[in-house]
MIGULUM-150553 format. One line per field, with one value per residue: residue in three letters; x, y, z of N, C-alpha, C in turn. Coordinates in nm, 2 decimals, decimal comma. Example, Ala and Ser with C-alpha at 12.3 -4.5 7.8 and 13.67 -1.06 7.14 Angstrom:
% residues 2
res: c(ALA_SER)
n.X: c(1,32_1,28)
n.Y: c(-0,57_-0,22)
n.Z: c(0,78_0,71)
ca.X: c(1,23_1,37)
ca.Y: c(-0,45_-0,11)
ca.Z: c(0,78_0,71)
c.X: c(1,32_1,29)
c.Y: c(-0,33_0,00)
c.Z: c(0,78_0,79)
This chain:
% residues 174
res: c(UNK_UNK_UNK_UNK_UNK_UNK_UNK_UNK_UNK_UNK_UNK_UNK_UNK_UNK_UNK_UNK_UNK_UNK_UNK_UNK_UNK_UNK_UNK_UNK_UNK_UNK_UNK_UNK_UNK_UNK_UNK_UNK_UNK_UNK_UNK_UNK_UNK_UNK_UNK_UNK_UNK_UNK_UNK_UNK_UNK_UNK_UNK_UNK_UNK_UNK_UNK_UNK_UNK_UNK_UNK_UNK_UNK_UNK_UNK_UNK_UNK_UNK_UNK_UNK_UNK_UNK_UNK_UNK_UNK_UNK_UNK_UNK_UNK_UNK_UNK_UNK_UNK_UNK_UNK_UNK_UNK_UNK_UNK_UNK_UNK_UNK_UNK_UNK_UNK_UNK_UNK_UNK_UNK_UNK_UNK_UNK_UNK_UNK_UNK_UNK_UNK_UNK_UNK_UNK_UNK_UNK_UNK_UNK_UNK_UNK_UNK_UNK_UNK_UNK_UNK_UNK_UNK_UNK_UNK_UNK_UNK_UNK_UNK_UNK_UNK_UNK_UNK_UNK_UNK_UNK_UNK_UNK_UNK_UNK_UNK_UNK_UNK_UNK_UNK_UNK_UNK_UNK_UNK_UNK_UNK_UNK_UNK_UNK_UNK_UNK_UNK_UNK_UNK_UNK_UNK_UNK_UNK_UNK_UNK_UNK_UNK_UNK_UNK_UNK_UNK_UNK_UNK_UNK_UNK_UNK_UNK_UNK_UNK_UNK)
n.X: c(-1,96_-1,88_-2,08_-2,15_-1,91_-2,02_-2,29_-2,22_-2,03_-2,24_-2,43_-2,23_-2,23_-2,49_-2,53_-2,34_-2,46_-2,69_-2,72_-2,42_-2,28_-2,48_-2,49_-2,26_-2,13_-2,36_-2,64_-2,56_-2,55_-2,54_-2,48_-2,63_-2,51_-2,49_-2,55_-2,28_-2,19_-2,36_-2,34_-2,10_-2,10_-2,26_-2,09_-1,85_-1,88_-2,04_-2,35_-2,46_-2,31_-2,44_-2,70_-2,84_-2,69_-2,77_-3,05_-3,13_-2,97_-3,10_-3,38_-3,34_-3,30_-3,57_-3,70_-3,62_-3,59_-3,82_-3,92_-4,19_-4,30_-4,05_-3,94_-3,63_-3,56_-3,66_-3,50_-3,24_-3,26_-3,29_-3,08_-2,86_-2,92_-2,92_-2,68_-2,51_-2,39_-2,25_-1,98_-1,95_-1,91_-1,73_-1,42_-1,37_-1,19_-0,98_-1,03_-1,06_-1,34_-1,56_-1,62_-1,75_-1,95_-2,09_-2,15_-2,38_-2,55_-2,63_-2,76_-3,00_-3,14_-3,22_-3,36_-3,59_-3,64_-3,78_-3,98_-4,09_-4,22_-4,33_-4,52_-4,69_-4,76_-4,93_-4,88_-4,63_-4,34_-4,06_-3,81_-3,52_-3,41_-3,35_-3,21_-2,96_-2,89_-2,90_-2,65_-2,40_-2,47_-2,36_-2,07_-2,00_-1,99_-1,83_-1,60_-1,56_-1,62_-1,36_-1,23_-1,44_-1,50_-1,19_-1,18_-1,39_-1,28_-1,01_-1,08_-1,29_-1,14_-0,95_-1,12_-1,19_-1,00_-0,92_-1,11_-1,09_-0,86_-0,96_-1,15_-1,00_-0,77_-1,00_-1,08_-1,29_-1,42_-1,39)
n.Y: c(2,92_2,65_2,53_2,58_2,39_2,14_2,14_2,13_1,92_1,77_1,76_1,73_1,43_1,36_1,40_1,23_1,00_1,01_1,04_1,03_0,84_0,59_0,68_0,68_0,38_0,21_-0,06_-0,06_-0,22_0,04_0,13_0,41_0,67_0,90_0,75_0,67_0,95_1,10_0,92_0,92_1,22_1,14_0,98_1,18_1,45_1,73_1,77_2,02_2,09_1,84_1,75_1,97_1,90_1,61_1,68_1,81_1,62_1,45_1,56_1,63_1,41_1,31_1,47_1,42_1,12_0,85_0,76_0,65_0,96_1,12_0,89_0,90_1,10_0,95_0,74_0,85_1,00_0,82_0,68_0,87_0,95_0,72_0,58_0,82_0,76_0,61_0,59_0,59_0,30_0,18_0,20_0,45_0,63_0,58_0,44_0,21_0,09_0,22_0,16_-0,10_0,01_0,16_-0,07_-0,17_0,06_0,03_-0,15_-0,15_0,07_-0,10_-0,25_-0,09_0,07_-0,22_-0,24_-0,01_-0,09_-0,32_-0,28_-0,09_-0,24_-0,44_-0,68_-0,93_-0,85_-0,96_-1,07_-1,30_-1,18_-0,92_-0,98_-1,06_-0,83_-0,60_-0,76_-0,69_-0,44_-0,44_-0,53_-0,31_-0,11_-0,21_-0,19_0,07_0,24_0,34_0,49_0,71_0,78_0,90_1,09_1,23_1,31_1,40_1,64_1,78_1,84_2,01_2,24_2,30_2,39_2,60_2,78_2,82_2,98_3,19_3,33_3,40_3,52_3,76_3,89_3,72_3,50_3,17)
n.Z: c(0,94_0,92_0,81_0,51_0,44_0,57_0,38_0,12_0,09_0,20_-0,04_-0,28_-0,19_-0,22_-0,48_-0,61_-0,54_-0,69_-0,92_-1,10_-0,98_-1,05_-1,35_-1,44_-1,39_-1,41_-1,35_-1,03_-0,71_-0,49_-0,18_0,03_0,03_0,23_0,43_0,57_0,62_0,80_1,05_1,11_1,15_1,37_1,58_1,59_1,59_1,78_1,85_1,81_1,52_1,41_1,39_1,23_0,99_0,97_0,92_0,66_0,54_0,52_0,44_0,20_0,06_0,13_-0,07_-0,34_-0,39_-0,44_-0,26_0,01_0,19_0,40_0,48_0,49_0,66_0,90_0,91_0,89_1,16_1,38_1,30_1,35_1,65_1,76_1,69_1,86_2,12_2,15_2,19_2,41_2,49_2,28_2,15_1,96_1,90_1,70_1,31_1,32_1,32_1,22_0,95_1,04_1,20_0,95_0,83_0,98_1,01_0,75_0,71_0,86_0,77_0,51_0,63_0,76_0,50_0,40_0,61_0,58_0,34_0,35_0,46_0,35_0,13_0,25_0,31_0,38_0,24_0,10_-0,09_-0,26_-0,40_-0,30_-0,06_-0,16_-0,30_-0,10_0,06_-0,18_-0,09_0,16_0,12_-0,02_0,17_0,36_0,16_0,10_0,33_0,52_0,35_0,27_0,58_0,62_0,43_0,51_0,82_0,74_0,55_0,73_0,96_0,84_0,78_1,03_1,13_0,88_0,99_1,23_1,25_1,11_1,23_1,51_1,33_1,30_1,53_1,67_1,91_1,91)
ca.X: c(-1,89_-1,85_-2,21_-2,11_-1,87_-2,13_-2,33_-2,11_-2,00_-2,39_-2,48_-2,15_-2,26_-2,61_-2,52_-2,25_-2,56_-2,81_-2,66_-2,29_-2,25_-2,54_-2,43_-2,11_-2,17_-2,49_-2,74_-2,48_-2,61_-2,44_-2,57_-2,67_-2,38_-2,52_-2,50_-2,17_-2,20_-2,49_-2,28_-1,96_-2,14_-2,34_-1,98_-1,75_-1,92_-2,09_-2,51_-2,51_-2,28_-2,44_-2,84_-2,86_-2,67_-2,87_-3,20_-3,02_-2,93_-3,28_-3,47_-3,28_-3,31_-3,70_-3,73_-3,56_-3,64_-3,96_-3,94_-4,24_-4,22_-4,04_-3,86_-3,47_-3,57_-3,69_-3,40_-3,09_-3,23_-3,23_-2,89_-2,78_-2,94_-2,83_-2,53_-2,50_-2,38_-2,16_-1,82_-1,92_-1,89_-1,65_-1,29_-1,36_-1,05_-0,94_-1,13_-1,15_-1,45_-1,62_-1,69_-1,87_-2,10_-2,17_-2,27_-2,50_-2,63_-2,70_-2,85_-3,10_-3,18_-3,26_-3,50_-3,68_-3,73_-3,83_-4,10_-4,20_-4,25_-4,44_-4,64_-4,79_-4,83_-5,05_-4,81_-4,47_-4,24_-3,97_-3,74_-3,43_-3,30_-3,32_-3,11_-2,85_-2,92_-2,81_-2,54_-2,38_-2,45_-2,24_-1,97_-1,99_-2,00_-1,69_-1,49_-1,60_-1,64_-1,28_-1,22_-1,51_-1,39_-1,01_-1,21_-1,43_-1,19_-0,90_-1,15_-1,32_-1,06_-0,87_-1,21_-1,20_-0,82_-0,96_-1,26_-1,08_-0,81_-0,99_-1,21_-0,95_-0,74_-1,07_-1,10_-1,45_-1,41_-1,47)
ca.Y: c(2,89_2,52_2,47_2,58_2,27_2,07_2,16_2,12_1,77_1,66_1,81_1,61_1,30_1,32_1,39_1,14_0,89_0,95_1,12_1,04_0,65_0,54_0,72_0,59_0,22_0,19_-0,07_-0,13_-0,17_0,10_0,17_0,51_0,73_0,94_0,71_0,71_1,12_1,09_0,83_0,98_1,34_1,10_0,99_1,29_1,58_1,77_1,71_2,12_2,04_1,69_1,75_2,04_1,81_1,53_1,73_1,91_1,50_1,39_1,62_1,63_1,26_1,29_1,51_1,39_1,00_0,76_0,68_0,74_1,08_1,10_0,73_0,91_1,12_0,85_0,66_0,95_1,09_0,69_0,66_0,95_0,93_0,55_0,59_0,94_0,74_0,44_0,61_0,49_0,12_0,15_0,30_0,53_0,74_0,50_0,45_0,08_0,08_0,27_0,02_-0,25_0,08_0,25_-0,17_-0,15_0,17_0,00_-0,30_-0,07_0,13_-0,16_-0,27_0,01_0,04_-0,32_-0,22_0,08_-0,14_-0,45_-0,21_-0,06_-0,40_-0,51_-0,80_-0,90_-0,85_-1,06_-1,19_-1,33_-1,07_-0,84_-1,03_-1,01_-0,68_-0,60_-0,82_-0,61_-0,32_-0,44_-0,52_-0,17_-0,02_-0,24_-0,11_0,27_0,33_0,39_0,61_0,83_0,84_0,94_1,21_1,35_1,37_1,53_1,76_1,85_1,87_2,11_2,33_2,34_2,52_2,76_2,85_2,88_3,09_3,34_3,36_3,46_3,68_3,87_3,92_3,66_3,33_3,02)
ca.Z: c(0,82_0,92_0,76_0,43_0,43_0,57_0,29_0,01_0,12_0,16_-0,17_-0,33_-0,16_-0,31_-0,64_-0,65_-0,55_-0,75_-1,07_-1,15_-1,02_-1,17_-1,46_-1,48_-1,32_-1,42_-1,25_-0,91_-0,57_-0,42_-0,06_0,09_0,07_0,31_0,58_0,65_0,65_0,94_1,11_1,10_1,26_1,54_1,62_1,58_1,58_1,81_1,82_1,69_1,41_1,34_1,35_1,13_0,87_0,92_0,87_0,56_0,41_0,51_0,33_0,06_-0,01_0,07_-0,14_-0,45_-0,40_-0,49_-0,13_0,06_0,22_0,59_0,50_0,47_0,76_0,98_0,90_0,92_1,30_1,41_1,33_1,44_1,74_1,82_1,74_1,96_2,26_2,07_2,21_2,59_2,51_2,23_2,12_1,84_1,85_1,53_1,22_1,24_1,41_1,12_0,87_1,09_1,23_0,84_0,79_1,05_0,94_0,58_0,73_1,02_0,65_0,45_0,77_0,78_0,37_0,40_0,68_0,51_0,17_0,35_0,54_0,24_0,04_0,36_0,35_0,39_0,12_0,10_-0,21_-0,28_-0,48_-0,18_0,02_-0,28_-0,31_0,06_0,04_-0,23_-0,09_0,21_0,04_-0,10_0,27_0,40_0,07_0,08_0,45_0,56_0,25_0,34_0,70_0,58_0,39_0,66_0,88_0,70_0,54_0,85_1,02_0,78_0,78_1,17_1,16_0,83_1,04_1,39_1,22_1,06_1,37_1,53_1,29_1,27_1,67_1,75_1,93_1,85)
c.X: c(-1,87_-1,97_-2,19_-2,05_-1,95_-2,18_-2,30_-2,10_-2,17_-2,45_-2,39_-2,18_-2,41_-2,63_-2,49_-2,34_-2,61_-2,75_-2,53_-2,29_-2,33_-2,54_-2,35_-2,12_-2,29_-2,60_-2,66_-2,55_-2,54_-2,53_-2,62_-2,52_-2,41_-2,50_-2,41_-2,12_-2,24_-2,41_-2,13_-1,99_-2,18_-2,17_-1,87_-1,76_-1,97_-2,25_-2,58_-2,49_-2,39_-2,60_-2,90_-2,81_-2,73_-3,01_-3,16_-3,04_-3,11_-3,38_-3,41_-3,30_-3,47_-3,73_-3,69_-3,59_-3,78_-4,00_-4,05_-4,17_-4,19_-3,93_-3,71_-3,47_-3,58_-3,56_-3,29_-3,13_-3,23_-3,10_-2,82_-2,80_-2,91_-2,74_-2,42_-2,41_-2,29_-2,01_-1,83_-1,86_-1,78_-1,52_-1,32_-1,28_-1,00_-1,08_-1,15_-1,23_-1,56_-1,68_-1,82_-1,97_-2,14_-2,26_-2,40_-2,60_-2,73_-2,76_-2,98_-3,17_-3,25_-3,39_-3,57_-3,75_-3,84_-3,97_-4,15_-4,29_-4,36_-4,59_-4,75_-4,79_-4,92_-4,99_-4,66_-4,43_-4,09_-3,91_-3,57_-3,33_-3,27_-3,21_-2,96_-2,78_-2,81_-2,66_-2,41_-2,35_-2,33_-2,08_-1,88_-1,94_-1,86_-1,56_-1,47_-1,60_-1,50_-1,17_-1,29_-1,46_-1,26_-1,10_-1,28_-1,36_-1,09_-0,99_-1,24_-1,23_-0,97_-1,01_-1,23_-1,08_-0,89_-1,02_-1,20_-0,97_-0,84_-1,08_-1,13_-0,85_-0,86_-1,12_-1,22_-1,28_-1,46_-1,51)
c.Y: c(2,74_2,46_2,47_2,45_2,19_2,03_2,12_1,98_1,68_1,67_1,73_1,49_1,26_1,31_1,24_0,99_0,85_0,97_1,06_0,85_0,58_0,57_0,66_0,44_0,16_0,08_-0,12_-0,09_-0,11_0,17_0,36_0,58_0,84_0,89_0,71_0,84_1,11_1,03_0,91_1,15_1,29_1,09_1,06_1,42_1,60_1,76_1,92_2,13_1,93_1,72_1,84_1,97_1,71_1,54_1,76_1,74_1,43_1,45_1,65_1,51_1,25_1,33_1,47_1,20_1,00_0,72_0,69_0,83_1,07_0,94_0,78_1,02_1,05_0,79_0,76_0,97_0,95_0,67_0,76_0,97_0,82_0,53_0,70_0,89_0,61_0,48_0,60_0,37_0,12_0,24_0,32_0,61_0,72_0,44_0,31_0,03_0,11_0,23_-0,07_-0,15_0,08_0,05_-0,21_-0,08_0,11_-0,10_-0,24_-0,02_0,02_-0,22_-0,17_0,06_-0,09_-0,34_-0,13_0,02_-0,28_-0,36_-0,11_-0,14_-0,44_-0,61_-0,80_-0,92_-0,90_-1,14_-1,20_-1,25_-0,97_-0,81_-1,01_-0,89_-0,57_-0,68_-0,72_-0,46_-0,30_-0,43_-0,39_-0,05_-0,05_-0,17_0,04_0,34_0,37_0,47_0,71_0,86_0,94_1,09_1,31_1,43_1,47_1,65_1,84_1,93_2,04_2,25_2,43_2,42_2,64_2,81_2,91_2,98_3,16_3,40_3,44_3,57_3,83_3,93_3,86_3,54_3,28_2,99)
c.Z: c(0,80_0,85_0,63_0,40_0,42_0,43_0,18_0,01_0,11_0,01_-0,29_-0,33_-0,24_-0,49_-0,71_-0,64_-0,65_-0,94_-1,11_-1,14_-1,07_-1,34_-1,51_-1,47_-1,33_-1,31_-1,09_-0,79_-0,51_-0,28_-0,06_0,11_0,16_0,48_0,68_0,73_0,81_1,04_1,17_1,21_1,37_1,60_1,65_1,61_1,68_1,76_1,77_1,58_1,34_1,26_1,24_1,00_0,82_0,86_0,75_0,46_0,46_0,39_0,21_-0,03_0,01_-0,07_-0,28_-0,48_-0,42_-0,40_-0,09_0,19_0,36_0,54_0,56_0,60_0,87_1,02_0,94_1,08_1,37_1,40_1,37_1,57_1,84_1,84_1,83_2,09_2,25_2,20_2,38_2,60_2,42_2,20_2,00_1,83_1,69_1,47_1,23_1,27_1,28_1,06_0,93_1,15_1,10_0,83_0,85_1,01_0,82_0,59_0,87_0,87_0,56_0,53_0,76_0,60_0,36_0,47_0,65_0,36_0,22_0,40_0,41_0,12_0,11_0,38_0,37_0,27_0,16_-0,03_-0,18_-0,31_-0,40_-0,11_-0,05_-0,35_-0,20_0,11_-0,04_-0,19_0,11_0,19_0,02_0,03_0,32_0,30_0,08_0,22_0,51_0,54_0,29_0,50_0,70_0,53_0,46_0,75_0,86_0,63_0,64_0,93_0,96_0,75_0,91_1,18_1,05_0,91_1,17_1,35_1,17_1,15_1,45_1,55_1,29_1,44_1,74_1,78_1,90_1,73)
């Protein structure tokens, strides 16, 4: 039942990408709101919870971007996988750790567009506006990432008590 959520929350987050803030806000660099998602499961979650999600916001964003195909997969099991192993070296119990990973995240993402985009020019690609580009979409990660946290968590969290209490009022575990 916890996938459902999942679900629901990745399917919100993509909308809210591609459809609604450009809608509303029109041309703003607004990062990868997905990353934080991905980020947030490599760190919190469990790797049965997490990877089914990640596949789930991967292909979802193949599928629906200009990207070439595999880029937003490439990219999500990289970060979830890198960051898989963060909470040896660091204190992630508290959120303020969060931020300076999702900007990682959106600066490992922008590398990897950047090398999928020089790599089928044959050359390097490289402008100014890029850099301005990414800049912005920092910005956007440090403002937004300890909101999305606050909401993962208390909505996770409050998914993990419905799910383990109807579990079991109905007589299963777990």
């Amino acid at each position: 039942m916890h996938y459902i959520v999942y679900f629901i929350v990745c399917l919100l987050l993509v909308v809210l990408k591609t459809t609604i803030i450009p809608g509303v806000l029109g041309g703003l660099w607004l990062y990868d709101l997905l990353i934080p998602l991905v980020i947030y499961f490599s760190l919190y979650r469990s790797l049965a919870e997490g990877l089914p999600v990640v596949l789930l916001s991967a292909i979802m964003m193949d599928m629906i971007s200009g990207a070439p195909a595999g880029i937003y997969l490439t990219t999500y099991i990289w970060l979830f996988l890198g960051f898989r192993q963060t909470w040896r070296f660091l204190d992630l119990r508290h959120s303020y750790l969060f931020p300076a990973i999702v900007v990682a995240g959106v600066i490992f993402q922008q590398l990897i567009f950047w090398a999928a985009a020089s790599t089928s020019a044959g050359q390097l690609v490289f402008s100014y506006e890029s850099i301005r580009i990414v800049f912005f979409q920092i910005v956007w990660a440090v403002v937004s990432a300890p909101l999305l946290y606050l909401l993962f968590h208390k909505l996770f969290i409050a998914a993990d008590r419905l799910f383990s209490d109807n579990s079991s009022e109905n007589g299963h575990s777990g």
